[in-house]
N, CA, C and O atoms as a GROMACS GRO file, in nm:
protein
  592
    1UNK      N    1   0.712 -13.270  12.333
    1UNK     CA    2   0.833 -13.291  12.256
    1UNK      C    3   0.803 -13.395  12.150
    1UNK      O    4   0.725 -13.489  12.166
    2UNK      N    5   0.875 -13.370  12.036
    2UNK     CA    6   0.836 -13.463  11.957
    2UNK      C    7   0.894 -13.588  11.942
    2UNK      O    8   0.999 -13.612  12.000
    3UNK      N    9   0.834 -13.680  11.864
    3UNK     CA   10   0.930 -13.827  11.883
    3UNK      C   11   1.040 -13.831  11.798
    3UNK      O   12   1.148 -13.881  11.827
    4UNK      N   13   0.993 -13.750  11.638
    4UNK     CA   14   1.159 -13.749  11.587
    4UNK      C   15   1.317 -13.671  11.697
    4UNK      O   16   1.436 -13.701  11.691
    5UNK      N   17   1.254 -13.581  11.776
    5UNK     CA   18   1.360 -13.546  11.868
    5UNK      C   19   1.387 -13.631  11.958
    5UNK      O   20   1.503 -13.672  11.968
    6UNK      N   21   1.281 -13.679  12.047
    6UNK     CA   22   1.352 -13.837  12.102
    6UNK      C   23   1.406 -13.947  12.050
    6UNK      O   24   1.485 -14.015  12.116
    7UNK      N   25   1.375 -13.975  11.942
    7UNK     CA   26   1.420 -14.112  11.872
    7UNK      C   27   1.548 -14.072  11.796
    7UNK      O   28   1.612 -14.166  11.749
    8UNK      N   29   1.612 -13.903  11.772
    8UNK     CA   30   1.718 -13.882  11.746
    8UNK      C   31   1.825 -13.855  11.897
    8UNK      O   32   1.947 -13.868  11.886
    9UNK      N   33   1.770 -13.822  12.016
    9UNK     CA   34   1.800 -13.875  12.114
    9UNK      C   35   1.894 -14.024  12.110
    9UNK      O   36   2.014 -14.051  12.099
   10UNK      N   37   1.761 -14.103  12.126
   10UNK     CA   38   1.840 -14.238  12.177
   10UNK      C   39   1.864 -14.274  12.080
   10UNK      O   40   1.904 -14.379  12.129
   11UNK      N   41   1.882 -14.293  11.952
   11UNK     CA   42   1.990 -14.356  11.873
   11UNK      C   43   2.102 -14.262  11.872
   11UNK      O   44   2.172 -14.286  11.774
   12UNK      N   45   2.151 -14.156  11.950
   12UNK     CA   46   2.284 -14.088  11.992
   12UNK      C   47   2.346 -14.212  12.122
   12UNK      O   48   2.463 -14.201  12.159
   13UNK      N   49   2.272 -14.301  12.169
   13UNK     CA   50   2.283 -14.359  12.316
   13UNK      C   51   2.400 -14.473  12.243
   13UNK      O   52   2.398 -14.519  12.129
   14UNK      N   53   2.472 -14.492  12.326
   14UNK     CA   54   2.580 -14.618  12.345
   14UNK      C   55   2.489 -14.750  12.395
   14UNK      O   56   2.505 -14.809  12.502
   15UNK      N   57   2.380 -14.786  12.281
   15UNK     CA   58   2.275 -14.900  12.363
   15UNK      C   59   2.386 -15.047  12.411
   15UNK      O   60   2.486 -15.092  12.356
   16UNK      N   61   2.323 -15.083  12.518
   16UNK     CA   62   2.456 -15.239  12.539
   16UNK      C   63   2.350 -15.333  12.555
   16UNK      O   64   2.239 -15.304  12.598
   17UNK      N   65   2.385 -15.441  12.520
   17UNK     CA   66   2.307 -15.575  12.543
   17UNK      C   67   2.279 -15.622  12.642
   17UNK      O   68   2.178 -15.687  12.670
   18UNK      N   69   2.391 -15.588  12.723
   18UNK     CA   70   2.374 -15.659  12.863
   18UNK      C   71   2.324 -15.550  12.974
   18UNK      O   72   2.338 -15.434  12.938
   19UNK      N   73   2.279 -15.566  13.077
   19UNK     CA   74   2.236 -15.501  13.159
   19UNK      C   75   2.303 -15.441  13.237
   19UNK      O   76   2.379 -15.527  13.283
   20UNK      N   77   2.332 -15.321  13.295
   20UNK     CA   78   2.406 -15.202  13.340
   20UNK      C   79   2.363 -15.174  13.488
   20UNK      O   80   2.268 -15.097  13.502
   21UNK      N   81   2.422 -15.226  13.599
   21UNK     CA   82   2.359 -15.152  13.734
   21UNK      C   83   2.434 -14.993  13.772
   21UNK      O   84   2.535 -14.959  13.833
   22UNK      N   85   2.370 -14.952  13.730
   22UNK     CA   86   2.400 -14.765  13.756
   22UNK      C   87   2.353 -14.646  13.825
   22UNK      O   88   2.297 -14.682  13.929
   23UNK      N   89   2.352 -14.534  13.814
   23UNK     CA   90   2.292 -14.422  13.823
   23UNK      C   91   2.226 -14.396  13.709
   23UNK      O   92   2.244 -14.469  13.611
   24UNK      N   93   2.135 -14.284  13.701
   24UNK     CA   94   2.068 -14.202  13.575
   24UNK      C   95   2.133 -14.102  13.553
   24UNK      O   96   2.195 -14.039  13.639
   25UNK      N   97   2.126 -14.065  13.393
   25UNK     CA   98   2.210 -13.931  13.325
   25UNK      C   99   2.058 -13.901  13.289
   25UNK      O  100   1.952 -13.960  13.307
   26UNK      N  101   2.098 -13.783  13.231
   26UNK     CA  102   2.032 -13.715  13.154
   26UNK      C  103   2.042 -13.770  12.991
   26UNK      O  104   2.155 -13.805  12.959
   27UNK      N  105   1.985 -13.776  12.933
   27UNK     CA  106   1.957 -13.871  12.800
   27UNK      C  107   2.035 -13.785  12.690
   27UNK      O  108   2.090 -13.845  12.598
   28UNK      N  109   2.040 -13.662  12.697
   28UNK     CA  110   2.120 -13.596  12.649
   28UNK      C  111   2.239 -13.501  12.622
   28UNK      O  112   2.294 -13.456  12.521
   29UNK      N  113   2.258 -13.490  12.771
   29UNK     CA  114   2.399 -13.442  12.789
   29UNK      C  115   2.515 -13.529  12.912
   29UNK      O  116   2.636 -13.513  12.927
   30UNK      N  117   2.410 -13.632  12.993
   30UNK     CA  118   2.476 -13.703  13.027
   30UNK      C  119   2.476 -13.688  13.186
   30UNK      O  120   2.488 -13.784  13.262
   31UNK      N  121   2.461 -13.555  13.226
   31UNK     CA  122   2.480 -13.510  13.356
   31UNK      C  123   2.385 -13.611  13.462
   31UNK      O  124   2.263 -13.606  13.445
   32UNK      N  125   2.440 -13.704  13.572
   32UNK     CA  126   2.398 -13.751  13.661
   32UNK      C  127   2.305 -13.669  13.742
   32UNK      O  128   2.325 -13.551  13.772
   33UNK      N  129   2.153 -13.773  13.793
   33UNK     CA  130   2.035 -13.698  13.778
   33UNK      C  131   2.006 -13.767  13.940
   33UNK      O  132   2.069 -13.862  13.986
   34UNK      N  133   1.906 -13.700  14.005
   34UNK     CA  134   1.818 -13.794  14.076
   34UNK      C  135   1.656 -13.767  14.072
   34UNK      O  136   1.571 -13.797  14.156
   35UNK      N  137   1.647 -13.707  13.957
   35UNK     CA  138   1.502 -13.613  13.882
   35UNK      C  139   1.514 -13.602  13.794
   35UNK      O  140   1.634 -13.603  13.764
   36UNK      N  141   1.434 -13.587  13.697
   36UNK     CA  142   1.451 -13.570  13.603
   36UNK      C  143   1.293 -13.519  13.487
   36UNK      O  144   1.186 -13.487  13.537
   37UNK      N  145   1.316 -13.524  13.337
   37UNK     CA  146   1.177 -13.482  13.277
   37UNK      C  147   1.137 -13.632  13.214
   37UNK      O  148   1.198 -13.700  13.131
   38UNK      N  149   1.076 -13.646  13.250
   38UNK     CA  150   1.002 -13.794  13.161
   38UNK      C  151   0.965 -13.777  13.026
   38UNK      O  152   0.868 -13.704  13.006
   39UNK      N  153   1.024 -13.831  12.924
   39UNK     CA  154   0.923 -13.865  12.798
   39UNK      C  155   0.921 -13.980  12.750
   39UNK      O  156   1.010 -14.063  12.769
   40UNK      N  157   0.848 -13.994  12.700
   40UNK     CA  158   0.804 -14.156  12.645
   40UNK      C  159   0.840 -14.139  12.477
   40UNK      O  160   0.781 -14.070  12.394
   41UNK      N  161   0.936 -14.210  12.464
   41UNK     CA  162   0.956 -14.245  12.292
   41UNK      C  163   0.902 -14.426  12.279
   41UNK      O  164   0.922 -14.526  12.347
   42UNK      N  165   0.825 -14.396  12.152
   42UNK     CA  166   0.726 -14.496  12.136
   42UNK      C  167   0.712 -14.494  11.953
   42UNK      O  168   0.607 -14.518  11.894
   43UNK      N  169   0.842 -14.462  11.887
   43UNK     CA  170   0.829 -14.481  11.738
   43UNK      C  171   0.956 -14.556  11.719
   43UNK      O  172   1.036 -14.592  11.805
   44UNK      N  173   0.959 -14.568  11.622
   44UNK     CA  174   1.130 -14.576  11.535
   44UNK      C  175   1.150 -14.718  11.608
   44UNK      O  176   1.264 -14.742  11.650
   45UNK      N  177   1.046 -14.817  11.628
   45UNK     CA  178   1.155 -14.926  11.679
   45UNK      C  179   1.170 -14.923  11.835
   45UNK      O  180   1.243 -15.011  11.881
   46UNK      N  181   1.113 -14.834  11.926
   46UNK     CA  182   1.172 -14.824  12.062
   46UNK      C  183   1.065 -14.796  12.095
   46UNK      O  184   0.971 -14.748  12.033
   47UNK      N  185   1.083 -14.839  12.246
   47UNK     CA  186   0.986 -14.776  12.346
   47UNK      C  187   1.064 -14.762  12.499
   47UNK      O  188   1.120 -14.851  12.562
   48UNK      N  189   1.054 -14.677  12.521
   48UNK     CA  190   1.151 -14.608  12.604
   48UNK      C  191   1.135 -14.478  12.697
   48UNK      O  192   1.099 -14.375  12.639
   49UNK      N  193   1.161 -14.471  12.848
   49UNK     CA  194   1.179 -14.301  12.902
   49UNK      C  195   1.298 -14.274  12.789
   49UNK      O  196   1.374 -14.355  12.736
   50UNK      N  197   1.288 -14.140  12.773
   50UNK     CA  198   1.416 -14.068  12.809
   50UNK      C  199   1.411 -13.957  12.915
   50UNK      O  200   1.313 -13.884  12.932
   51UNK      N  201   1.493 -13.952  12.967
   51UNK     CA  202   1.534 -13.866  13.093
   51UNK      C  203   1.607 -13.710  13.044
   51UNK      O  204   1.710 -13.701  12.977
   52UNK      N  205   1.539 -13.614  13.088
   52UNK     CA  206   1.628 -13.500  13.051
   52UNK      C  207   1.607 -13.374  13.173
   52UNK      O  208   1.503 -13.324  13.217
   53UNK      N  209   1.798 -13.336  13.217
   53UNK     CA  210   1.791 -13.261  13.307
   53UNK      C  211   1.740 -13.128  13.263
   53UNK      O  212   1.732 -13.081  13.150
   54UNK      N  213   1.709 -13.082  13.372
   54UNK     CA  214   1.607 -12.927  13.313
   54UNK      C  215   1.676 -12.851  13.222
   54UNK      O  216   1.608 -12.821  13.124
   55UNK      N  217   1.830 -12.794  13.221
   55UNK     CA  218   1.891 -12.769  13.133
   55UNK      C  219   1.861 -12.800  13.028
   55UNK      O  220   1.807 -12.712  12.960
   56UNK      N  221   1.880 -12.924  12.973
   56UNK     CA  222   1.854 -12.993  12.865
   56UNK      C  223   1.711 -12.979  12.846
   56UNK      O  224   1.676 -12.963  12.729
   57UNK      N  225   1.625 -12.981  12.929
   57UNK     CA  226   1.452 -12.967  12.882
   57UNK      C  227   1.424 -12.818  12.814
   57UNK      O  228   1.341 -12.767  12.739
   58UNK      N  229   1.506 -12.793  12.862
   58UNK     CA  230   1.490 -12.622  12.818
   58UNK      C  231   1.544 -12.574  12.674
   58UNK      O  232   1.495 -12.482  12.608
   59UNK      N  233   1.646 -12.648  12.641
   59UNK     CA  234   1.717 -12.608  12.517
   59UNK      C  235   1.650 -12.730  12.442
   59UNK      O  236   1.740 -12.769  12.368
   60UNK      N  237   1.518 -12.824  12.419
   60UNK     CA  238   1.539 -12.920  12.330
   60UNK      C  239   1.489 -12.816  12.209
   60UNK      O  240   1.559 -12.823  12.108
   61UNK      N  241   1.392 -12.732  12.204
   61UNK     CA  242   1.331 -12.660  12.084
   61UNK      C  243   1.437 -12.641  11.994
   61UNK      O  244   1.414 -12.639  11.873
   62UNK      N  245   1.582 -12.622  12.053
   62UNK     CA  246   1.708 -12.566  12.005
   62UNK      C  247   1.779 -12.709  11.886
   62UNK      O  248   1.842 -12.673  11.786
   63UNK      N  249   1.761 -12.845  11.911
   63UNK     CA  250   1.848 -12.893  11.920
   63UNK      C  251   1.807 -13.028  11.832
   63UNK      O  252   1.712 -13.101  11.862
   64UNK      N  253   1.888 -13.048  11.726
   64UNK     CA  254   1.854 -13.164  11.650
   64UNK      C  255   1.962 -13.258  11.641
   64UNK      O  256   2.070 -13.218  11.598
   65UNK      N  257   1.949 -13.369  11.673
   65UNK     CA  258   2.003 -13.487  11.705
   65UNK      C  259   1.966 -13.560  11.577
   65UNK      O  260   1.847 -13.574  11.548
   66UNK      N  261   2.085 -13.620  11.480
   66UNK     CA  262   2.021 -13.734  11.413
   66UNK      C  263   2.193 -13.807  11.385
   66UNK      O  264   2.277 -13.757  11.310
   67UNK      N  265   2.211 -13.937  11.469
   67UNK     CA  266   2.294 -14.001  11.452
   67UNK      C  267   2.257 -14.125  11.455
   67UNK      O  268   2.177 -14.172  11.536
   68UNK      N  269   2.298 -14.170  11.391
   68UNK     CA  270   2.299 -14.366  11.338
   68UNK      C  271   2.282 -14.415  11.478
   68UNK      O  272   2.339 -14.360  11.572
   69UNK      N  273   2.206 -14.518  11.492
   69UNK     CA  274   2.204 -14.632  11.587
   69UNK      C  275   2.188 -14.784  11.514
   69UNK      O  276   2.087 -14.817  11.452
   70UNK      N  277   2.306 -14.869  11.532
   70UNK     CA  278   2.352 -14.967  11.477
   70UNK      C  279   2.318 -15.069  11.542
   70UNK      O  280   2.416 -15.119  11.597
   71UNK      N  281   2.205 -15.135  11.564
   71UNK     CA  282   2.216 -15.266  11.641
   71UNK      C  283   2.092 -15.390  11.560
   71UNK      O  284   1.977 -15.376  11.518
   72UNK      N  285   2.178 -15.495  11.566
   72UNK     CA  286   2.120 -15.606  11.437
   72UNK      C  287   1.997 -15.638  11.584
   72UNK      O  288   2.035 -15.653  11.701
   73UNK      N  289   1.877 -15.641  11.546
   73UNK     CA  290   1.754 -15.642  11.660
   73UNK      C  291   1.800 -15.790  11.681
   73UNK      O  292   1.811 -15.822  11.800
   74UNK      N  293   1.829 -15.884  11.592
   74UNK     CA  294   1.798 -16.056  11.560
   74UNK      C  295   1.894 -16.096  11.677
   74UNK      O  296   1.864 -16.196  11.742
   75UNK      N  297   2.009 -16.025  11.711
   75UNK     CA  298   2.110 -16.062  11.780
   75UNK      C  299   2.156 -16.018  11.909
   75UNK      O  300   2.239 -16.056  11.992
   76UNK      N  301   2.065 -15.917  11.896
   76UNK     CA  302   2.064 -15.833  12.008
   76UNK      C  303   2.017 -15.848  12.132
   76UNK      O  304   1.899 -15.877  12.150
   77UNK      N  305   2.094 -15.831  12.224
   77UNK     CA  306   2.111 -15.824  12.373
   77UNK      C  307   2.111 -16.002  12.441
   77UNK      O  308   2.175 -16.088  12.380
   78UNK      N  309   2.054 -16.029  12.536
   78UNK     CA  310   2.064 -16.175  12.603
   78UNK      C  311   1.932 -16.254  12.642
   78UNK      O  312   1.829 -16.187  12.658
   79UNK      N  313   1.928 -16.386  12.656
   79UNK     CA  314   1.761 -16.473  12.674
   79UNK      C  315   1.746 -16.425  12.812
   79UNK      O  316   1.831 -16.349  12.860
   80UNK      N  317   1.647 -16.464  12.878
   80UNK     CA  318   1.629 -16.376  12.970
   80UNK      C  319   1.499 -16.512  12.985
   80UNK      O  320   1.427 -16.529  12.887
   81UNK      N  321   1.484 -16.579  13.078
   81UNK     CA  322   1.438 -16.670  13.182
   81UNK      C  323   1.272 -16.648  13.112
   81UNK      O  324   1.231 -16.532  13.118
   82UNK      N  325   1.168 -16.760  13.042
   82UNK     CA  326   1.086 -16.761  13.042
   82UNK      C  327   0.974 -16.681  13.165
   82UNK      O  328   0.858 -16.657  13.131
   83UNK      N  329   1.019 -16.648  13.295
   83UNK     CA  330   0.911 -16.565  13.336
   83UNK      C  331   1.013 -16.419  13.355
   83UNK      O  332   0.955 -16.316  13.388
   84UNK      N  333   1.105 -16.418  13.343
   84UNK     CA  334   1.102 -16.288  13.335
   84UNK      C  335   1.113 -16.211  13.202
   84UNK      O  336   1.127 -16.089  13.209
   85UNK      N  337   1.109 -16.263  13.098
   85UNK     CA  338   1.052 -16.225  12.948
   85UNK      C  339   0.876 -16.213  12.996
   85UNK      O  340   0.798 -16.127  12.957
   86UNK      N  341   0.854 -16.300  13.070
   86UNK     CA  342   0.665 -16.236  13.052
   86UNK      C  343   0.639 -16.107  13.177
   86UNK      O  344   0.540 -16.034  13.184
   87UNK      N  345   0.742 -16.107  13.254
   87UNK     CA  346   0.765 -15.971  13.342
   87UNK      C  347   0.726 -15.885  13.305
   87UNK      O  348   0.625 -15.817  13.324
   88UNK      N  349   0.923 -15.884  13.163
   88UNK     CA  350   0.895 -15.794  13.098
   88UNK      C  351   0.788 -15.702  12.972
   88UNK      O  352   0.772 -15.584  12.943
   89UNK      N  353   0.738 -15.829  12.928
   89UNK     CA  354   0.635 -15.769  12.821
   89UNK      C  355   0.530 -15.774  12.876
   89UNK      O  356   0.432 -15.755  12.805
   90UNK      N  357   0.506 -15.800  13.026
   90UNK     CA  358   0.349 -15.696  13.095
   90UNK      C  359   0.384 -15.568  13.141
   90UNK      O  360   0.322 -15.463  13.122
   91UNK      N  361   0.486 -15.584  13.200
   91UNK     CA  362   0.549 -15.426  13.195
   91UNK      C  363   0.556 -15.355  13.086
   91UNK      O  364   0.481 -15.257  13.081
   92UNK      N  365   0.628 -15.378  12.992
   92UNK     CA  366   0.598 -15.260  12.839
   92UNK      C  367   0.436 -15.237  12.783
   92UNK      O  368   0.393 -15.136  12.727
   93UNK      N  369   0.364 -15.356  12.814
   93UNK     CA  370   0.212 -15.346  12.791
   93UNK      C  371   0.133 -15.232  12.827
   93UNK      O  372   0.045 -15.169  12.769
   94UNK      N  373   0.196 -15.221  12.951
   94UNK     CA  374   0.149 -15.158  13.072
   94UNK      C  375   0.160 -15.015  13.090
   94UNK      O  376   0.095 -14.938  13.161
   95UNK      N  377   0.287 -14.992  12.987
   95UNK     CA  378   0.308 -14.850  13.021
   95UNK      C  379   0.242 -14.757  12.964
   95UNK      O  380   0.232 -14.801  12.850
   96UNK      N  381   0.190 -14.658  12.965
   96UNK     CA  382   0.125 -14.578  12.898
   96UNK      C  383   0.251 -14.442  12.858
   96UNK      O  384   0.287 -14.353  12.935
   97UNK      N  385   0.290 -14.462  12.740
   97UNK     CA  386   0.348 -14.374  12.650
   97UNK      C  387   0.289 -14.279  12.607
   97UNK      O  388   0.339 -14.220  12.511
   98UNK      N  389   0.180 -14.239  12.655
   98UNK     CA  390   0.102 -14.126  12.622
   98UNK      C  391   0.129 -14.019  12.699
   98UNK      O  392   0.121 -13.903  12.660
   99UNK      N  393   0.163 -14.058  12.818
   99UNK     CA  394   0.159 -13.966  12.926
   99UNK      C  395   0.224 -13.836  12.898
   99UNK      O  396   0.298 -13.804  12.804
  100UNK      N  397   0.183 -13.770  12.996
  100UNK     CA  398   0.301 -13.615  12.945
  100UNK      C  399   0.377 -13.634  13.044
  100UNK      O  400   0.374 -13.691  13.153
  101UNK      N  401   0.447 -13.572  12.980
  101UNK     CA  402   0.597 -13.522  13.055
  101UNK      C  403   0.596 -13.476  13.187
  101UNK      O  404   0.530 -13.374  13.206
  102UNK      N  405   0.658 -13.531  13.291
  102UNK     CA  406   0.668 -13.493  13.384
  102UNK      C  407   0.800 -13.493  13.479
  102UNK      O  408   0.874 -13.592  13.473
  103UNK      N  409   0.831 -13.391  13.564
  103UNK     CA  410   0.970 -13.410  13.655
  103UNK      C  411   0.950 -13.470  13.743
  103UNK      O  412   0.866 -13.434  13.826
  104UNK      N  413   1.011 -13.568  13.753
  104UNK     CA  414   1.036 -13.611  13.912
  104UNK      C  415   1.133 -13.760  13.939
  104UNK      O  416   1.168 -13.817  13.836
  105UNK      N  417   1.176 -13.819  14.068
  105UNK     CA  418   1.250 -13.911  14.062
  105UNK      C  419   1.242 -14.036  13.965
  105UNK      O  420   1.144 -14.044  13.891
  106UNK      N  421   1.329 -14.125  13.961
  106UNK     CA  422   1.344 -14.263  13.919
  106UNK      C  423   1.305 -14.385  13.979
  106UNK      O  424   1.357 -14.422  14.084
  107UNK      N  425   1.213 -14.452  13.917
  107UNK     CA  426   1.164 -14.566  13.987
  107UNK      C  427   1.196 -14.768  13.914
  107UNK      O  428   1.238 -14.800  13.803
  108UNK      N  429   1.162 -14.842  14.012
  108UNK     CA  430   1.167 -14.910  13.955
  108UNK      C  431   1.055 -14.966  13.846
  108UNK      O  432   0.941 -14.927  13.873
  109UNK      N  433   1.066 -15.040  13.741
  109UNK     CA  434   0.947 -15.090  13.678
  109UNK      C  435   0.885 -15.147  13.688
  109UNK      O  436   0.775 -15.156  13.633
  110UNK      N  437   0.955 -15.235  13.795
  110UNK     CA  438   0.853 -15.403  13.840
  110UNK      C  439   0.780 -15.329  14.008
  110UNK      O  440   0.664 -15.359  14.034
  111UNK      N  441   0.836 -15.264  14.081
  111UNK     CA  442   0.797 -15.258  14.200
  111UNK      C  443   0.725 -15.081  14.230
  111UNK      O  444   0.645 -15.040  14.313
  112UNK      N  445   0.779 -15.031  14.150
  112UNK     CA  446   0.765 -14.864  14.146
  112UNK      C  447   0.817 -14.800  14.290
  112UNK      O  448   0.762 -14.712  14.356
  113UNK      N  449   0.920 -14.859  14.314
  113UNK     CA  450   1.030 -14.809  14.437
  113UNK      C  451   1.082 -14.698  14.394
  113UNK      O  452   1.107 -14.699  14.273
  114UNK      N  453   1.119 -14.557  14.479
  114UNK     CA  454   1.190 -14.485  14.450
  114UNK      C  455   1.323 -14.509  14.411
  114UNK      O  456   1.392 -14.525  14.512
  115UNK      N  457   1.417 -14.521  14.258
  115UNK     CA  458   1.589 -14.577  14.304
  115UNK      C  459   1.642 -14.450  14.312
  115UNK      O  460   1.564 -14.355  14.326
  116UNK      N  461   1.816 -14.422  14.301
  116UNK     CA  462   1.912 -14.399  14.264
  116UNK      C  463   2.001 -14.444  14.168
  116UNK      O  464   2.070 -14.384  14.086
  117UNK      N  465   1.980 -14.592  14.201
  117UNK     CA  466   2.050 -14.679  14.103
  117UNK      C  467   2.001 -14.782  14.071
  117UNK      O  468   1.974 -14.865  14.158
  118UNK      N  469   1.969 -14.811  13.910
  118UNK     CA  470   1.878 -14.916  13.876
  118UNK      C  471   1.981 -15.028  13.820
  118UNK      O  472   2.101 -15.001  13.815
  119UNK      N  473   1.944 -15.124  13.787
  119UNK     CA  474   1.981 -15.219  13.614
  119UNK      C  475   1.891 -15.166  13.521
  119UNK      O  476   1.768 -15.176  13.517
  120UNK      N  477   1.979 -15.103  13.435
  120UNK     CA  478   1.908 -15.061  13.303
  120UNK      C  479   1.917 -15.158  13.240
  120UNK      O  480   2.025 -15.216  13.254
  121UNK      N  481   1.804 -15.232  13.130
  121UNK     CA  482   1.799 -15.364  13.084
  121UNK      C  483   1.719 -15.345  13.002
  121UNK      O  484   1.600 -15.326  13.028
  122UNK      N  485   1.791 -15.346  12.837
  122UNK     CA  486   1.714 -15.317  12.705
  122UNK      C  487   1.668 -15.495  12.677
  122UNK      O  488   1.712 -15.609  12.692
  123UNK      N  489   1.575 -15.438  12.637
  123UNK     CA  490   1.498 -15.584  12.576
  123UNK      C  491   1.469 -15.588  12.471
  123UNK      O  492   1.408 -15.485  12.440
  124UNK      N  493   1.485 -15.682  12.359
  124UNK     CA  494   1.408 -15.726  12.214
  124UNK      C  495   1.282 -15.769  12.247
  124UNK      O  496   1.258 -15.840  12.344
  125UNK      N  497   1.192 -15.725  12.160
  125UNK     CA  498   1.055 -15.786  12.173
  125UNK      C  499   1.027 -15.790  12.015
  125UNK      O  500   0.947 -15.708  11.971
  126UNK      N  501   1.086 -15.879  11.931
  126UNK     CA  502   1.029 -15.871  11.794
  126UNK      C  503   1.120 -15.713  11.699
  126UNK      O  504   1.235 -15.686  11.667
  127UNK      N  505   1.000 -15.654  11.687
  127UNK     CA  506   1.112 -15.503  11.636
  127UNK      C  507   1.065 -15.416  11.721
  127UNK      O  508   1.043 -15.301  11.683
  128UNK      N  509   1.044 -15.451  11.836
  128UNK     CA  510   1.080 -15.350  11.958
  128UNK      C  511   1.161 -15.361  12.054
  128UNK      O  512   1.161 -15.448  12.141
  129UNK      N  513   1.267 -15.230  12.034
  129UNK     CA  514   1.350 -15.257  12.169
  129UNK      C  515   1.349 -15.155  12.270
  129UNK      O  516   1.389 -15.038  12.265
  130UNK      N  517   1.284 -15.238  12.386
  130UNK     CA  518   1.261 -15.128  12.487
  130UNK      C  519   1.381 -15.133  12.662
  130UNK      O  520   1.444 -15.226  12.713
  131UNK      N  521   1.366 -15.018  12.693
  131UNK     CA  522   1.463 -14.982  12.816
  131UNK      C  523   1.356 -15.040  12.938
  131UNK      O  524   1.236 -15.014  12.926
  132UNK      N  525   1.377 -15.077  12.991
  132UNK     CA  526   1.328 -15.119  13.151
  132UNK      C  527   1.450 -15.091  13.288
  132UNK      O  528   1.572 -15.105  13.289
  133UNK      N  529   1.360 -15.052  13.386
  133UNK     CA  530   1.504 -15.015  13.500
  133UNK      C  531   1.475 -15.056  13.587
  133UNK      O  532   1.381 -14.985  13.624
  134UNK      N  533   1.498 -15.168  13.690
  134UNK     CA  534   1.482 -15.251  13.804
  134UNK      C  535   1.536 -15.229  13.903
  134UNK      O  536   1.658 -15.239  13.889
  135UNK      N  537   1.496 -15.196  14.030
  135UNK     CA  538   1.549 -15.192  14.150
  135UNK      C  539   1.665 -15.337  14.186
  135UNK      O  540   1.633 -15.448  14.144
  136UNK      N  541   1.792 -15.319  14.263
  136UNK     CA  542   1.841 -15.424  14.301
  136UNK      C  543   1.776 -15.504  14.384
  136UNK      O  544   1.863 -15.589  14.401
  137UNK      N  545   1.685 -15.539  14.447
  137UNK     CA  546   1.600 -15.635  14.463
  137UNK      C  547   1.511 -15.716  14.377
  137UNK      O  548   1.493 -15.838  14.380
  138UNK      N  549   1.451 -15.613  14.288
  138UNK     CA  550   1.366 -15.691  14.163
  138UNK      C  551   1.470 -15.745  14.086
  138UNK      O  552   1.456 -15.866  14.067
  139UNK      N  553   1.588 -15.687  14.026
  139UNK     CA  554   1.681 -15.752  13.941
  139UNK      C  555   1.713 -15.841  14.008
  139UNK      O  556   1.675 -15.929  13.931
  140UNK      N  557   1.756 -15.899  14.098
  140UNK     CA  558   1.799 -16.004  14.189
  140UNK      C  559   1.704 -16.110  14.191
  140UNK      O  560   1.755 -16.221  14.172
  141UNK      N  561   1.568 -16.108  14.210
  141UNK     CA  562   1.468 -16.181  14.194
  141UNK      C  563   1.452 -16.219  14.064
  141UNK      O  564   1.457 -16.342  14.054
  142UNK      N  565   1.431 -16.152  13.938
  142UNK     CA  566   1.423 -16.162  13.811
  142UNK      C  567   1.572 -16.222  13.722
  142UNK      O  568   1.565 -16.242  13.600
  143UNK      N  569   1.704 -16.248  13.801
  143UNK     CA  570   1.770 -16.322  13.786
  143UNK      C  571   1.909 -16.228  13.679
  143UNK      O  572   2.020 -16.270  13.647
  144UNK      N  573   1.848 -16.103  13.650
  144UNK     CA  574   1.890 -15.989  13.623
  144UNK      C  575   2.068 -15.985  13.634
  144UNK      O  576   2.154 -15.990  13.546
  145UNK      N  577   2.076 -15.975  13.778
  145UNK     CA  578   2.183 -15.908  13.859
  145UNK      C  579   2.307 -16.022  13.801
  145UNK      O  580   2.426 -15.994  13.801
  146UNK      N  581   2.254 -16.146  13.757
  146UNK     CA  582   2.330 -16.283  13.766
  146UNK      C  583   2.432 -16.314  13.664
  146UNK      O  584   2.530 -16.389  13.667
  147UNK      N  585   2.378 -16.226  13.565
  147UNK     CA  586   2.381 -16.219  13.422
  147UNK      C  587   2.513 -16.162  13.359
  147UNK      O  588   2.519 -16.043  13.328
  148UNK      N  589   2.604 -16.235  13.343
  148UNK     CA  590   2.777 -16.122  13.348
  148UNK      C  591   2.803 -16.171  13.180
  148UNK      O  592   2.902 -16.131  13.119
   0.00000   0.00000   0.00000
């Protein structure tokens, strides 16, 4: 899949600053997942899964997405505890965005636990803003969960 179709993806997303303890949708129609297709968007400013239910994996050839995503990077989202800012940017280091696509459950980023329900937690890194998803134990440790 290509990255202009992911990166018109997630700038369709309602991005929030603060961190979200949830379930997973599907990145593009929304439908609550516990599987899903992995892709790695790694242009436009982001680095990021997006998640898409098979439905949706099936119709992307079909489907062009290009809506505004509005967020001032400088101001964006919350400080986040000198070690868990270096958490996070060994984790984004770490990931390999190359990978292909693949189905299967949701994990955490710091522990690689199977979840259901993560803290989704966008981060600024300069002019990258990337998604990370933490198990409620790692968010709890990483000071995450605390954060209202």
């Amino acid at each position: 899949m290509g990255q202009q179709v992911l990166l018109g993806i997630v700038k369709s997303w309602n991005i929030k600053g603060r961190p979200e303890y949830r379930g997973f949708t599907c990145g593009l129609c929304g439908r609550p997942l516990h599987r899903a297709w992995h892709h790695w968007l790694h242009s436009g400013g982001f680095r990021t899964p997006v998640h898409l239910c098979a439905k949706c994996q099936l119709a992307i050839p079909r489907i062009m997405v290009k809506l505004p995503v509005m967020i001032d990077r400088k101001t964006f989202g919350i400080k986040f505890s000198a070690e868990t800012e270096n958490i996070i940017k060994r984790i984004v280091k770490s990931w390999n965005t190359q990978e292909v696509p693949g189905y299967r459950p949701f994990s955490c980023d710091k522990c690689g636990r199977n979840v259901r329900k993560a803290w989704h937690t966008w981060h600024g890194m300069g002019p990258l803003l990337a998604e990370l998803h933490f198990c409620r134990r790692c968010g709890r440790a990483m000071g995450i969960g605390a954060i209202r």
